[in-house]
C-alpha positions in Angstrom: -9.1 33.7 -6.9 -12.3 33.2 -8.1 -13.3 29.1 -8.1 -15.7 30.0 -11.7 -17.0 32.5 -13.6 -20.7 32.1 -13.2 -22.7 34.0 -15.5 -26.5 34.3 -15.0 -27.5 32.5 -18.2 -25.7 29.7 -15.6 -27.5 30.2 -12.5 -28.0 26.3 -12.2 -24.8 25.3 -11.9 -23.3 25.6 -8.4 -19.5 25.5 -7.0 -18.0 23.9 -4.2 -14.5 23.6 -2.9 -12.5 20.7 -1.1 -9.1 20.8 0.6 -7.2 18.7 2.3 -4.0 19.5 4.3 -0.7 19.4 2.4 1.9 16.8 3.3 5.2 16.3 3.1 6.7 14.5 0.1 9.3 11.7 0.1 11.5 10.1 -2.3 10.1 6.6 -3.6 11.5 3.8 -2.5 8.0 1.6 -2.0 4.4 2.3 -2.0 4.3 3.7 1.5 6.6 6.7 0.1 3.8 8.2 -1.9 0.8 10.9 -0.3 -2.5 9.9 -0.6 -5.8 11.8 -1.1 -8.5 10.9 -1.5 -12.0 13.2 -2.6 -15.3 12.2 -2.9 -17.5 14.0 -5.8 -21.3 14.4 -5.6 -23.1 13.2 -7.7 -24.6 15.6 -10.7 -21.1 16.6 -11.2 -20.5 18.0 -14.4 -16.8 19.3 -14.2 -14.5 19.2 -11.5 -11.2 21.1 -11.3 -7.8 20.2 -9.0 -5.7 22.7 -8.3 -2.3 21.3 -7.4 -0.2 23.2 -5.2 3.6 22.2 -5.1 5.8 24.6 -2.5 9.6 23.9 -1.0 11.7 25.0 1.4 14.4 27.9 1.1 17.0 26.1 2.5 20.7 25.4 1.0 19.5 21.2 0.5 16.7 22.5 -1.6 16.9 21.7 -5.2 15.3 21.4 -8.7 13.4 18.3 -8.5 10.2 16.6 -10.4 7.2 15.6 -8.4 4.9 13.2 -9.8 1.5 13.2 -9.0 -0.9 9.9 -9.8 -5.1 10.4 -10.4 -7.5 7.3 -10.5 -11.1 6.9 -9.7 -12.4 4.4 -7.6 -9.4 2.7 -5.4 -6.1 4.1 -5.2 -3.6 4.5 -8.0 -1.2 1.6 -8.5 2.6 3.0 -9.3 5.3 1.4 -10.5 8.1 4.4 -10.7 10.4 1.6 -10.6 9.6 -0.3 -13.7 9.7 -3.6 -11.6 7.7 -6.6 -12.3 4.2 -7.5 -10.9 3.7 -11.0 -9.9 2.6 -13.3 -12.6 -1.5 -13.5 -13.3 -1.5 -9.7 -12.2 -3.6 -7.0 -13.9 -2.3 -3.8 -12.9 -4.8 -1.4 -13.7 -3.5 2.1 -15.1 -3.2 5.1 -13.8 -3.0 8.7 -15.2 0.0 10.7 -14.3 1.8 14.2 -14.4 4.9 15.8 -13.5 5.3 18.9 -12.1 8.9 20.2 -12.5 9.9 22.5 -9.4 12.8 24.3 -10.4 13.4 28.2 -9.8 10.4 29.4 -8.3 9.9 28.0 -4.6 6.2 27.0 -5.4 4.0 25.8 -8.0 0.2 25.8 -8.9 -0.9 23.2 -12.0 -4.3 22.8 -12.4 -6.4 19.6 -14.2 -9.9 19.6 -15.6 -12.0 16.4 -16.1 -15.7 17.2 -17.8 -18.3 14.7 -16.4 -16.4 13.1 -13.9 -17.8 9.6 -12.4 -19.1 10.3 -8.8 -17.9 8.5 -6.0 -14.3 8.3 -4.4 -11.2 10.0 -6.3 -7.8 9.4 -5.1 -4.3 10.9 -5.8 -0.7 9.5 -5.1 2.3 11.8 -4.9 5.9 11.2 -4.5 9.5 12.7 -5.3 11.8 10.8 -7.6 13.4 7.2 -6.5 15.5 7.5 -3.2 18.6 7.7 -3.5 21.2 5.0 -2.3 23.0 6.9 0.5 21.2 6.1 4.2 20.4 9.6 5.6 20.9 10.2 9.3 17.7 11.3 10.5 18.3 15.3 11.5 22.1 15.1 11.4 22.1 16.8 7.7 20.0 19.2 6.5 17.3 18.2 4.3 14.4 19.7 2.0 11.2 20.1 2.6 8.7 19.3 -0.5 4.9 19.9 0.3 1.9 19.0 -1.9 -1.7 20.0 -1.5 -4.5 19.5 -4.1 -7.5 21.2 -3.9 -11.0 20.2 -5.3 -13.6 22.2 -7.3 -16.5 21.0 -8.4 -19.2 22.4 -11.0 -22.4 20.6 -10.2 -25.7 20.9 -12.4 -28.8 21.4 -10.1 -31.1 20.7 -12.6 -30.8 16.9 -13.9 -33.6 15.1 -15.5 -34.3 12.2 -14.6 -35.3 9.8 -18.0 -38.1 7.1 -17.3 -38.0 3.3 -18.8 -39.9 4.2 -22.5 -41.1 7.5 -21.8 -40.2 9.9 -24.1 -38.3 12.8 -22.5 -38.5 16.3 -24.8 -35.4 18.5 -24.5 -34.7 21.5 -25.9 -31.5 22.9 -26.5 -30.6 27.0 -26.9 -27.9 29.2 -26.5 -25.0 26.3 -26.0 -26.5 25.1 -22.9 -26.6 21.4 -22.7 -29.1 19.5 -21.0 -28.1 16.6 -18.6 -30.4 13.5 -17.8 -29.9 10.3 -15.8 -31.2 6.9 -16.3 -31.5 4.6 -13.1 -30.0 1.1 -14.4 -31.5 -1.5 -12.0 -30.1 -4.7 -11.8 -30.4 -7.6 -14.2 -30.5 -5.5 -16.8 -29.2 -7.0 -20.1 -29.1 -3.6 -22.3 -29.6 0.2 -22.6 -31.0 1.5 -26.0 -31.0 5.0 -26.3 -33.2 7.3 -29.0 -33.5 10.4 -30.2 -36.6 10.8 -31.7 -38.7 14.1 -33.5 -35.4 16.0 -33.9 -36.8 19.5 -35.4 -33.3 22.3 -36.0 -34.9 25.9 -37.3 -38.2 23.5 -39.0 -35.9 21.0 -40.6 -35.5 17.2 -40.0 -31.7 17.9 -39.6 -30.6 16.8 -35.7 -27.9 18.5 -35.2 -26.9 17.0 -31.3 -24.7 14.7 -29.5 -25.0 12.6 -27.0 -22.3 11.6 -24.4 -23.1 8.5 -22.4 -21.7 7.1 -19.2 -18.8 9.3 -16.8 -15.0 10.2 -17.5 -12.9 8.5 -15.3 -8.6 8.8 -15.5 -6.8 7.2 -16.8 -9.5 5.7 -19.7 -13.0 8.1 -20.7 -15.6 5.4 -20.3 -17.8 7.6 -22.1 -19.8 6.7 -25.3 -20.7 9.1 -27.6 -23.8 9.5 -29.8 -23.4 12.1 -33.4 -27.1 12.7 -34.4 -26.3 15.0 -37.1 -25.8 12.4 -39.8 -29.3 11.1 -39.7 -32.6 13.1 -40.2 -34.5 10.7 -38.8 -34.2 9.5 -35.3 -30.8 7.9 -34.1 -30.1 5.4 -31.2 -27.0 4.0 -29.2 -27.3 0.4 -28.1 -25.3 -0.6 -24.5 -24.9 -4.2 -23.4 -24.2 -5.0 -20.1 -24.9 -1.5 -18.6 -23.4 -0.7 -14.8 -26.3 -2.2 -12.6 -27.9 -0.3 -9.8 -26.9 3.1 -10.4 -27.9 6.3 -12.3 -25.8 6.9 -15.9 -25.4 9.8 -17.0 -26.4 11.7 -20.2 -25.7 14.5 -21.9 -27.4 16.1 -24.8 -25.2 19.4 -26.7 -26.2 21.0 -29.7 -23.7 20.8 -32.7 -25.9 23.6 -34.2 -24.7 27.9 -33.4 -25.1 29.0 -30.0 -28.8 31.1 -31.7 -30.6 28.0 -33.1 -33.0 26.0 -31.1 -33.2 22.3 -31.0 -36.3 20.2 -30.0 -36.0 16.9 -29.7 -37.4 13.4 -27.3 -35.1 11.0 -25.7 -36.5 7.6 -25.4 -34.4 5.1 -22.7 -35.7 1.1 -23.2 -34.0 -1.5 -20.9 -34.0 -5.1 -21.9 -33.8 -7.3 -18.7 -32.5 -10.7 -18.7 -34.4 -13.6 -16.6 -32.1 -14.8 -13.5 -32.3 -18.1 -11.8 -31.0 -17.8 -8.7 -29.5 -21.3 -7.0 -31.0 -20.9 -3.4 -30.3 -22.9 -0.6 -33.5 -24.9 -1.0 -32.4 -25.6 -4.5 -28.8 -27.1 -3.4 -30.7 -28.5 -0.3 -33.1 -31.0 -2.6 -30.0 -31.1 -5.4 -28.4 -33.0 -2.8 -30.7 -35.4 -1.7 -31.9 -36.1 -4.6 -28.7 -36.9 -5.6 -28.1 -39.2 -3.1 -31.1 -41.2 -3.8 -30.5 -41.5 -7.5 -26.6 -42.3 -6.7 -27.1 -46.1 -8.0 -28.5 -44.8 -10.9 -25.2 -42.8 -12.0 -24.6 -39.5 -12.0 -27.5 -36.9 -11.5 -27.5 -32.9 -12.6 -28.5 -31.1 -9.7 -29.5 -28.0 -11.8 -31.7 -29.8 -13.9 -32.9 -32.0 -11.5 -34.6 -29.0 -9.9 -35.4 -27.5 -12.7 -32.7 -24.9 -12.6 -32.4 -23.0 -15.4 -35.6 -24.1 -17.4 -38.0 -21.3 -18.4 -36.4 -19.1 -20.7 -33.5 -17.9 -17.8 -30.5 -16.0 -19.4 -28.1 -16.6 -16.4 -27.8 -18.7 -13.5 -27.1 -16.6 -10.3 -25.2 -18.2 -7.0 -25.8 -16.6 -4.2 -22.4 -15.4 -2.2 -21.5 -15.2 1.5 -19.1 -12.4 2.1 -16.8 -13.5 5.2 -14.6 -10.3 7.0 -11.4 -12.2 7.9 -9.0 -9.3 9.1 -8.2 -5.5 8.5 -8.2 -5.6 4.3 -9.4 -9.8 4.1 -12.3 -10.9 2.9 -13.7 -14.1 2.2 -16.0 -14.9 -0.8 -17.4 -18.4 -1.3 -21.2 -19.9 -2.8 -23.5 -20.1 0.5 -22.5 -23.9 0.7 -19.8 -24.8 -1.6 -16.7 -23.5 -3.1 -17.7 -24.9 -6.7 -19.4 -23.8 -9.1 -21.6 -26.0 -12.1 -21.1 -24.7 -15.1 -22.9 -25.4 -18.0 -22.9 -24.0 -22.0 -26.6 -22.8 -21.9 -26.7 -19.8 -19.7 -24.0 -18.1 -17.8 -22.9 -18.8 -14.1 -22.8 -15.4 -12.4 -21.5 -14.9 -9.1 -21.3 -11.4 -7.4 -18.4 -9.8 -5.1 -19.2 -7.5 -2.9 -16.5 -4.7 -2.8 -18.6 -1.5 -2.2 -17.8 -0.9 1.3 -15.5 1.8 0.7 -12.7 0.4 2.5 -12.1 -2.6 0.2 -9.9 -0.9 -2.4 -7.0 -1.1 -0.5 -5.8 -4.6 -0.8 -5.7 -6.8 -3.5 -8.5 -9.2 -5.2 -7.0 -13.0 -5.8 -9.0 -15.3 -8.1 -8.2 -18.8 -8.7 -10.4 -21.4 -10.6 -9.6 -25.0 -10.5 -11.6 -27.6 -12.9 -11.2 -31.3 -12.4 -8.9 -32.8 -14.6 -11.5 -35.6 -15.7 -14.2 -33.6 -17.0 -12.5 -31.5 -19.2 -12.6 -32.3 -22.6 -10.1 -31.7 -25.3 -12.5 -29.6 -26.9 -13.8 -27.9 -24.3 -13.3 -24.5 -22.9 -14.6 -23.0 -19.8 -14.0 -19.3 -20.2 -14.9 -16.6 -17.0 -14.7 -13.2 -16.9 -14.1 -10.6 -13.6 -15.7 -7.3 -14.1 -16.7 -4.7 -12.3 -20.6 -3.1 -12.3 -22.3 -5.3 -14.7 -21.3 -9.3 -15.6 -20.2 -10.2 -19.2 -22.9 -12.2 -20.3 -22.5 -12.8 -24.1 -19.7 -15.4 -24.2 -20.8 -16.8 -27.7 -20.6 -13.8 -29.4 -17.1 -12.9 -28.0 -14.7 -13.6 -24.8 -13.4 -9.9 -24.8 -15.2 -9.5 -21.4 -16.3 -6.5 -22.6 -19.3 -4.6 -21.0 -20.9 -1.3 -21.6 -18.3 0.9 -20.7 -15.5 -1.4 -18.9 -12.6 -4.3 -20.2 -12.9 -6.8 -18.0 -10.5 -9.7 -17.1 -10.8 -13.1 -19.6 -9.7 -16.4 -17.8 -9.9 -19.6 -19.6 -9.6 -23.2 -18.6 -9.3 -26.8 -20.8 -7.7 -29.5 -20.6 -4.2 -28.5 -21.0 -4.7 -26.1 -18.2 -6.9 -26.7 -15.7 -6.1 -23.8 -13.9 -6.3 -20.2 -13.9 -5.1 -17.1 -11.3 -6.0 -13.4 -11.4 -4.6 -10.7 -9.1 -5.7 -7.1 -9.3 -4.3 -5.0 -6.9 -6.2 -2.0 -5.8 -9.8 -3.0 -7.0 -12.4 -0.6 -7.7 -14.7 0.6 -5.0 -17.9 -1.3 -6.6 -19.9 -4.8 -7.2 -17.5 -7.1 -9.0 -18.9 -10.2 -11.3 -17.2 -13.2 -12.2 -19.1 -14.8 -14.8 -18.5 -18.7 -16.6 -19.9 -20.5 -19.5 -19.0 -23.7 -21.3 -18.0 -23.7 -25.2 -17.5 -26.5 -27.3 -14.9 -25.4 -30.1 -15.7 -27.9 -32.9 -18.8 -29.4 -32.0 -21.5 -27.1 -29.5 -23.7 -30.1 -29.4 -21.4 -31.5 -27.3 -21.9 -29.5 -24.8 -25.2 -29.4 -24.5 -25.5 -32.5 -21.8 -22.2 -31.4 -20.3 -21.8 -29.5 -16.8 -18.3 -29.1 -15.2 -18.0 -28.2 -11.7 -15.3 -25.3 -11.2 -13.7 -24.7 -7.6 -13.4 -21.3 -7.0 -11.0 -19.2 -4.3 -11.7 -15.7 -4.0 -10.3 -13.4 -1.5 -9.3 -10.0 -1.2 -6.2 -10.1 1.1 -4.4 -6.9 1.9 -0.8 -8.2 0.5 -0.5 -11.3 -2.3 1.1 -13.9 -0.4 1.9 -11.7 2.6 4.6 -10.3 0.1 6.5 -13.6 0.4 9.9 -14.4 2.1 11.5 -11.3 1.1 9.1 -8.5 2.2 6.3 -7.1 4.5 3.4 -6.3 4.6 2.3 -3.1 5.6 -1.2 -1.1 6.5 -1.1 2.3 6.0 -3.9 4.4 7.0 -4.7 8.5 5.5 -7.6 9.9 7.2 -9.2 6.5 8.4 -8.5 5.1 5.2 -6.6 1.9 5.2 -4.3 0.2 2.7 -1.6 -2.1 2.0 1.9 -1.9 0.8 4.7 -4.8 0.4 8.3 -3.3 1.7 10.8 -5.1 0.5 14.6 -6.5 1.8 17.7 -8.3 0.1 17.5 -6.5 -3.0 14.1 -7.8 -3.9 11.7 -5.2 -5.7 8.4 -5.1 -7.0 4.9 -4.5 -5.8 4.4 -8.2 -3.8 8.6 -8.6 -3.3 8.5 -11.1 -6.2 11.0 -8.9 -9.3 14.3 -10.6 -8.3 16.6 -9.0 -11.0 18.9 -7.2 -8.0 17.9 -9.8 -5.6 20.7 -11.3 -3.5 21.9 -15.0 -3.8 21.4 -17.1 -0.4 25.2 -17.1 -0.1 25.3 -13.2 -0.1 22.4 -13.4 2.2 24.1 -15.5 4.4 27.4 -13.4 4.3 25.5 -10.4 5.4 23.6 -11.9 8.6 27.0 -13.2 9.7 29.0 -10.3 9.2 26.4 -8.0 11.3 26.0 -10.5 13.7 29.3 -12.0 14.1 31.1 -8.5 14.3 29.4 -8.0 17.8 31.5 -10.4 19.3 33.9 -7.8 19.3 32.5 -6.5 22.3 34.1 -9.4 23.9 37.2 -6.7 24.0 35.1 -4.2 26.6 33.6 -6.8 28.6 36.6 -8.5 29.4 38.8 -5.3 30.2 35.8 -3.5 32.2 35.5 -6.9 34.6 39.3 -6.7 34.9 38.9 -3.2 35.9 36.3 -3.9 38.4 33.4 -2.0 35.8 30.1 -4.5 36.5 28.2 -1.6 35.6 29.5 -0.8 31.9 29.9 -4.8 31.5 26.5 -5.7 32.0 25.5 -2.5 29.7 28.2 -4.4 26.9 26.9 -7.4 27.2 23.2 -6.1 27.1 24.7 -4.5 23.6 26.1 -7.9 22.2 22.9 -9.7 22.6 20.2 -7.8 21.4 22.2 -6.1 18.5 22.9 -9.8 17.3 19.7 -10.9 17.9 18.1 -7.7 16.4 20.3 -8.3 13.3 19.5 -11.7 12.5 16.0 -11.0 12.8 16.4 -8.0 10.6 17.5 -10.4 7.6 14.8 -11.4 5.2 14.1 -15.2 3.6 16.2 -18.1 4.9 18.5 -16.4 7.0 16.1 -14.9 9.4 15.9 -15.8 13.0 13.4 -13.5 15.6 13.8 -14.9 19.0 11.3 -11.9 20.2 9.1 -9.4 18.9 11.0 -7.3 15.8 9.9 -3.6 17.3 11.2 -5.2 21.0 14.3 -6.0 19.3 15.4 -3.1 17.1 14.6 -0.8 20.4 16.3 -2.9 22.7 19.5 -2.7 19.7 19.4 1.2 19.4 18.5 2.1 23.5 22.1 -0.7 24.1 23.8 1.3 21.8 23.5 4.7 23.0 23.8 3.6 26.9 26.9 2.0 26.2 28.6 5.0 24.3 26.5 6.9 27.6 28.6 4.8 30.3 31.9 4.8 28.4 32.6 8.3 28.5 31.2 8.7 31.7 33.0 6.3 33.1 36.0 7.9 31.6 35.5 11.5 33.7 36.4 9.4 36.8 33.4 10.5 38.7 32.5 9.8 42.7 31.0 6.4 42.4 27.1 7.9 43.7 27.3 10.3 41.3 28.6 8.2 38.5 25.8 5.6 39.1 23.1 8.3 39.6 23.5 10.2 36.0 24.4 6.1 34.6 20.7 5.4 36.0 18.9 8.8 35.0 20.7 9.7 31.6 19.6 5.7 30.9 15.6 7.0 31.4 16.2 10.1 29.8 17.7 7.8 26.3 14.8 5.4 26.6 12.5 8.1 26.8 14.1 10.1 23.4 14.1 6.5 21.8 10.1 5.9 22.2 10.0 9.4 20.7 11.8 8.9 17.6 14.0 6.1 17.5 15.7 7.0 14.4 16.6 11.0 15.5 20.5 12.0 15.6 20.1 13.7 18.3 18.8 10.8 20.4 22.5 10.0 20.3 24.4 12.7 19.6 22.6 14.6 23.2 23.7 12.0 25.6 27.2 11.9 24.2 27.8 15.6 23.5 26.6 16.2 27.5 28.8 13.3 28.4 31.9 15.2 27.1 31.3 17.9 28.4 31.2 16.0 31.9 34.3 14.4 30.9 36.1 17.6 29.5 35.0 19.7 32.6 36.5 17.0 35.0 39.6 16.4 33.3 40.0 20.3 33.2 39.4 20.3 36.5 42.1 17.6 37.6 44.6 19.8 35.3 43.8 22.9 37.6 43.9 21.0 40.7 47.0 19.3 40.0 48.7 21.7 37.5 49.4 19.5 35.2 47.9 17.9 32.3 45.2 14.9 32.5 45.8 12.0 32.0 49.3 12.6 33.3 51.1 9.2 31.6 52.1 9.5 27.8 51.4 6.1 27.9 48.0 6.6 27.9 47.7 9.2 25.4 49.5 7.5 23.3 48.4 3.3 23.2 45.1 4.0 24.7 43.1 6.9 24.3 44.1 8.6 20.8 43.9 4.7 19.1 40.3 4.9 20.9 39.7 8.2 19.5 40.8 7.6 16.2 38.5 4.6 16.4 35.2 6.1 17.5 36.0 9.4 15.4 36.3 6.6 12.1 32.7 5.0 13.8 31.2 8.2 13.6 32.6 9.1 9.9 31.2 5.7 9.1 27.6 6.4 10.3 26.8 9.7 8.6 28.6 9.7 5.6 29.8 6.5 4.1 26.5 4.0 4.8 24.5 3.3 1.5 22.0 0.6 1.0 24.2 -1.3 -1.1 27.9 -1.7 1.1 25.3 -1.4 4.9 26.2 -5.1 5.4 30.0 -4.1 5.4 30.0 -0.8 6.8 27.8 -1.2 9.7 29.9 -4.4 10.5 32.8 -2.4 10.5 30.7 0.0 12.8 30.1 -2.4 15.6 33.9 -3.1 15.1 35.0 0.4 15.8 32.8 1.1 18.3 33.4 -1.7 20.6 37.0 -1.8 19.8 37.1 2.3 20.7 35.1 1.2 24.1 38.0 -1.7 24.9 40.5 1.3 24.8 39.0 4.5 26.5 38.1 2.8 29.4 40.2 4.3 32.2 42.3 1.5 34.7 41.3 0.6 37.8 41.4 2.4 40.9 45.3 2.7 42.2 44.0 0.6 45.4 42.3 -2.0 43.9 43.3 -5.2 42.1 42.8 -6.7 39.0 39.7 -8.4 39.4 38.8 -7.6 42.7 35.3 -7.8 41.7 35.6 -11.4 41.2 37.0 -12.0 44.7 34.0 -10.3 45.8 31.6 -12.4 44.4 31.7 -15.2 46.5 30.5 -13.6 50.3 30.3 -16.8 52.4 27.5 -16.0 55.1 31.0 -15.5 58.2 32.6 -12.8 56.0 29.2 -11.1 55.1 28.3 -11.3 58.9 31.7 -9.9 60.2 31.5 -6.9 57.5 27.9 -6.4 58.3 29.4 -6.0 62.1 32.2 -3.8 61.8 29.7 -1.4 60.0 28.5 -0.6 63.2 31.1 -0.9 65.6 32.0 1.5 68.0 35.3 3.2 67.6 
């Protein structure tokens, strides 16, 4: 297949192609169950084209299904399949979404176009519908596989000019072939005005072209667009705020037929606005100056520099960018965590997000203004964007800039406070930007300066997810990001949408009915010391401890209690299990005690070994126990041979001992794979430690005919005489 068509007459556009390996789909249950990709277009990209590429298995669990697939440019897409809450203060930013229906045909291609797509990082998000409620049993069923792989291609104009600060550019346009240009927007720069000028179609006046500003990103087309046609004498498109420090892009098509020629000049005029920048120095003599004028009352340490005299538009704080941890950053004035903020100019103050790798977590604002100084008429209004500040707050508080909606945050006196959360952040320079207005009287607020305390982080979860979740990195391609999984019914992107939560009394039910019901295996330790069975009592007891330690550790909120390391635990829970189910039917083929103790030791490496594998495989249990019976079977079948007759030879046996233990562990295993849902786990998996330790208690065989019930307790105390004599009459001479 062909990427484009190519005809000569379009010899300056080239093609290139990106892939990325497919992977496996999964049904949602949290953020870490969607695919991510992520593609990085060149710049001078034009159009870009994914081809998405859906394929499933052939096997008898495979069924019609919908896969939805998530685009976004700059950070990954935020989801919410779910329709659960976000927490409050949070701007979710949107994302464009499809759904690709697989249904008869074992693989699909769907294919999306985007025309001038903004350069820089791409990412897509894919996942199956919602999980459902039943817990699968990792390689015991068959299951579906459901691959996704999106492929990139990307038109990309060679031939760009490149429009200088009030120079007139001439373009011609001819036989439908648009011409592309690109403005470099440096920073500080307070507006973009665009003209056409000298428009000439077939020797009239008539200017029959358009002009489409900026780049299309999903879900929103931040593009403006310029209609010359309706004025014969030059046209012009004014931008405020324009992205700083980076080239925008511009396109020029001809509305007239593909056989007319168009001649016109493009004229690009930046307006800069004056900063003042608060420098060290500045804050330095602010301060002492303040301190030597403190009997005087209170000083202004902005004009008392002279900061912001001179005709400044905005007043700029410098900002120290501190790398916390994996995902955490720090942002905070070079000395101070306030800010002064006055009704003349704006206060500006820059976040550096544009290391690639900061998009992944989530960006926390909080501004805090002192209760005193905040009149009733007062307002201090802020705004977070991304490439450019807001800076006309007296026009409008729309926070709205060239091409992006910002974030609007407003304090007075009735609310001194104010919180923004935006999960996922664009991959750019972010500005928060305050001014003071005075509603009924401005003169007031002329001789007025409020300080404002400002927190800013980006922290890879909000709140670490709170009680009821955790947070998780995940990493595609050494790209890292965060994810809040979340426990007790709790839902939501940061664990906070309680509306199937559990109450702390059904919390507390469920840690004491999985942890409680190991005492159960009370039953096996007592009858396997009896018996004279250290071996399987110390692998019991092992069992009882970690799974009710594990448990109670695997309870979210109040109810949680972690005496070690949660991985430590929940492998020391599943290795206990499978030994002891390992020793119990071993123990039941009656085998020579070397021989017994030998495969007790090496099937014990063997499980551990499986476990660190994959902890949560089938056949990490289902191995050991099916090789166990057949031990077991081939033994008994052996005895029955030998003796010629059947094994176990009492009815006794068969009937109060080993078919109730059967019965039991055949109800265990019925339990496990069929019944367990995430709804009734807390019950059935209680009744699963019951079974299971209640089926050891009865298929443990009795003690040898020549010893004594529990012999191994007289045993225990070896005084150093009877230790000495045995030792001697090892090596006596008969």
């Amino acid at each position: 297949m062909p990427l484009w068509h190519v005809s000569p007459a379009d010899a300056w556009l080239v093609s290139e192609l990106f892939s990325q390996t497919p992977q496996r789909l999964s049904f949602y249950s949290w953020y870490g169950s969607t695919r991510l990709f992520r593609f990085h277009v060149p710049s001078d990209t034009v159009l870009l084209r994914w081809l998405l590429q859906v394929s499933r298995g052939s096997g008898p669990a495979c069924s019609d299904t919908e896969i939805t697939v998530y685009f976004r440019y700059g950070a990954p897409p935020v989801t919410n399949p779910l329709n659960t809450s976000f927490p409050d203060h949070t701007s979710a930013p949107a994302s464009f979404h499809l759904r690709l229906r697989l249904s008869a045909s074992l693989q699909s291609n769907t294919s999306i176009n985007v025309s001038h797509p903004a350069p820089g990082d791409w990412f897509l998000a894919a996942h199956l519908p919602p999980a459902p409620q039943k817990i699968q049993v990792k390689g015991f069923l068959p299951s579906c596989a459901y691959a996704f792989q999106p492929d990139l291609l990307v038109l990309r104009a060679t031939e760009v000019s490149v429009l200088e600060p009030a120079m007139p550019l001439p373009q011609t346009l001819f036989l439908s072939r648009p011409s592309y240009l690109k403005v470099f927007i440096p920073e500080y720069t307070e507006e973009l005005l665009l003209e056409l000028q000298g428009c000439v179609s077939n020797g009239s006046q008539a200017c029959p072209v358009r002009l489409l500003v900026g780049s299309a990103t999903l879900p929103g087309d931040f593009q403006r667009v310029l209609s010359c046609s309706g004025h014969p004498q030059s046209c012009h498109l004014r931008l405020r705020s324009p992205p700083w420090e980076r080239w925008l892009q511009v396109t020029a098509e001809s509305l007239a037929g593909p056989r007319v020629l168009v001649a016109f000049s493009v004229v690009a005029t930046l307006t800069a606005c004056r900063p003042w920048t608060v420098s060290a120095q500045h804050l330095l003599q602010a301060t002492l100056n303040q301190t030597r004028n403190a009997s005087n009352g209170p000083w202004d340490p902005i004009r008392g520099t002279g900061l912001g005299s001179g005709g400044a538009s905005l007043l700029n704080y410098p900002m120290l960018r501190e790398d916390v941890d994996m995902l955490g950053v720090r942002f905070r004035p070079l000395d101070r965590a306030s800010v002064l903020v006055q009704s003349e100019m704006p206060s500006v103050l820059r976040l550096y997000l544009n290391t690639g790798m900061d998009s992944g977590g989530s960006l926390t604002i909080t501004l805090l203004a002192n209760k005193t100084t905040v009149k009733n008429n007062t307002l201090v209004v802020a705004c977070v964007n991304a490439a450019s500040p807001f800076l006309r707050f007296n026009a409008s508080h729309n926070c709205t800039t060239a091409f992006f909606q910002g974030h609007p945050l407003t304090l007075s006196a009735a609310s001194q406070q104010a919180d923004l959360i935006i999960p996922f952040p664009e991959t750019d320079n972010w500005y928060l930007s305050l001014q003071l207005l005075c509603l009924n009287s401005p003169e007031d607020c002329e001789q007025t300066m409020i300080r404002v305390e400002t927190t800013l982080h980006l922290v890879p979860c909000w709140k670490d997810c709170g009680p009821y979740g955790q947070c998780l990195l995940l990493r595609r391609h050494g790209y890292l990001y965060a994810g809040c999984s979340c426990k007790a019914g709790w839902q939501g992107w940061s664990c906070t949408d309680n509306s199937t939560a559990q109450t702390l009394a059904q919390q507390t039910a469920a840690v004491l009915l999985l942890t409680l019901s190991n005492l159960v295996f009370l039953a096996p330790i007592a009858v396997s010391i009896q018996r004279g069975f250290l071996v399987e009592t110390s692998v019991y007891a092992y069992t009882m401890f970690f799974s009710t330690f594990y448990h109670a550790c695997d309870q979210p909120g109040e109810t949680v209690l972690c005496i070690l390391n949660y991985d430590t635990l929940q492998y020391c829970d599943f290795l206990g299990s499978v030994v002891s189910i390992w020793v119990t039917i071993l123990c039941m083929a009656r085998l020579k005690p070397v021989l017994k103790y030998v495969l007790f030791l090496l099937g014990t490496l063997v499980i551990a070994m499986s476990l660190q594998l994959d902890r949560r495989g089938a056949w990490n249990m289902m191995g050991p126990c099916l090789f166990a019976l057949v031990v077991m079977v081939s033994m008994w079948m052996s005895r029955c041979v030998h003796r010629r007759h059947c094994y176990p030879t009492s009815w006794q046996r068969w009937a109060f001992y080993l078919l109730p233990g059967i019965s039991m562990a055949t109800m265990a295993v019925a339990i496990y794979t069929f019944m367990m849902t995430n709804d009734n786990y807390y019950y059935t998996h209680s009744l699963w430690h019951m079974l299971v330790a209640g089926s050891a208690a009865f298929l443990l065989p009795p003690a040898s005919e020549h010893a004594e019930p529990w012999a191994c307790m007289q045993q225990l105390p070896c005084h150093y005489q009877i230790c000495r004599n045995d030792r001697e009459e090892l090596y006596a001479v008969t």
